[in-house]
C-alpha positions in Angstrom: 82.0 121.9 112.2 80.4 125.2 111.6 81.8 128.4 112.8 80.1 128.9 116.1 81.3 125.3 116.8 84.8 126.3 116.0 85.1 129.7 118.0 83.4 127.8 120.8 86.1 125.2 121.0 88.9 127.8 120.0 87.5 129.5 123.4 87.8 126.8 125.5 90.7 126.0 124.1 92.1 129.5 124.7 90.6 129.0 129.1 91.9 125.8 129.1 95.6 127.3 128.4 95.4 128.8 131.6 95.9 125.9 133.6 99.2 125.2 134.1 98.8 121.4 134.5 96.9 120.9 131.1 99.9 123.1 128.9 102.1 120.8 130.6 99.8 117.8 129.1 99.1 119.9 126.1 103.4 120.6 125.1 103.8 116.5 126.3 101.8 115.6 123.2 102.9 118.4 120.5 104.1 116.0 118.2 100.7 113.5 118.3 98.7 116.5 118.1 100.9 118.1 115.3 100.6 114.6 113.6 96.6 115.2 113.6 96.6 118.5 112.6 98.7 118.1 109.7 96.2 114.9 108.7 93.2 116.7 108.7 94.7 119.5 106.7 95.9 117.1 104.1 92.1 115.5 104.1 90.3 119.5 104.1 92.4 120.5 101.5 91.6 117.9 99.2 88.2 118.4 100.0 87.5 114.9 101.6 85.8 113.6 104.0 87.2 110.6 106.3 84.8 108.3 104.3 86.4 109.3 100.9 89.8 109.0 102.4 88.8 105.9 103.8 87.8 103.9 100.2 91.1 105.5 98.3 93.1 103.8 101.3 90.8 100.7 101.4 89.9 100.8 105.3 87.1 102.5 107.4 86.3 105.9 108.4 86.7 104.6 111.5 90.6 104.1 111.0 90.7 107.3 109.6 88.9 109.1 112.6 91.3 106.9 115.1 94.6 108.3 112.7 93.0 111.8 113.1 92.8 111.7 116.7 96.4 111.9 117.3 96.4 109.1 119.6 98.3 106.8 117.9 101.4 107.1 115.7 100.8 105.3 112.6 103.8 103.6 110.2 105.6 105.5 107.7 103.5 103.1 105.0 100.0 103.9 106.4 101.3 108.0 106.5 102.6 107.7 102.7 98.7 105.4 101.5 96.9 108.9 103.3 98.8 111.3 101.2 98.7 109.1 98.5 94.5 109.2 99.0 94.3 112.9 99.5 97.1 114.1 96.5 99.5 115.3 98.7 103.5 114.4 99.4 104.5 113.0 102.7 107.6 114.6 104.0 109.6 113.7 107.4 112.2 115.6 109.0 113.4 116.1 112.0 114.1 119.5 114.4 115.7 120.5 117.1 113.0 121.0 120.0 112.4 124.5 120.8 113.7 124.8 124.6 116.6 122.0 123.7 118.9 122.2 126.8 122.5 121.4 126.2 123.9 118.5 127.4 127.7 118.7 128.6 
């Protein structure tokens, strides 16, 4: 992606967040799209692309594109073979949502 690619889709991004019913859609999928973004981090800062991520896990870039698209939530194994492939640690842990309501 070069950098007119990127500030182009940071400024649709940016008009898009003005419409209530998509930051309704957007907040409904935090965690899938946290999930992605934290996967394509991994893979960038190991400077890999899907196809080298793809032989050190022994599938396709094409499973590696689908687990980069946040629209699936892959096993804890398949999580731990990606940062084994891009040299990083996989850590879980869980949080308390940001608006959590209390429940009596």
């Amino acid at each position: 992606m070069t950098k007119r690619d990127s500030l182009l889709a940071r400024d649709a991004f940016e008009e898009w967040r003005k419409d209530p019913e998509f930051v309704a859609a957007y907040d409904a999928l935090e965690e899938e799209f946290a999930l992605a973004e934290a996967l394509i981090k991994a893979r960038a800062q190991a400077s890999m692309t899907q196809e080298d991520v793809a032989k050190a896990m022994g599938t396709t870039q094409a499973a590696i594109a689908r687990l980069e698209s946040g629209r699936s939530m892959p096993s804890t194994r398949t999580l731990q073979r990606f940062a084994d492939a891009t040299g990083t640690k996989l850590r879980i842990r869980f949080e308390k949502p940001k608006s959590s309501a209390k429940v009596s």
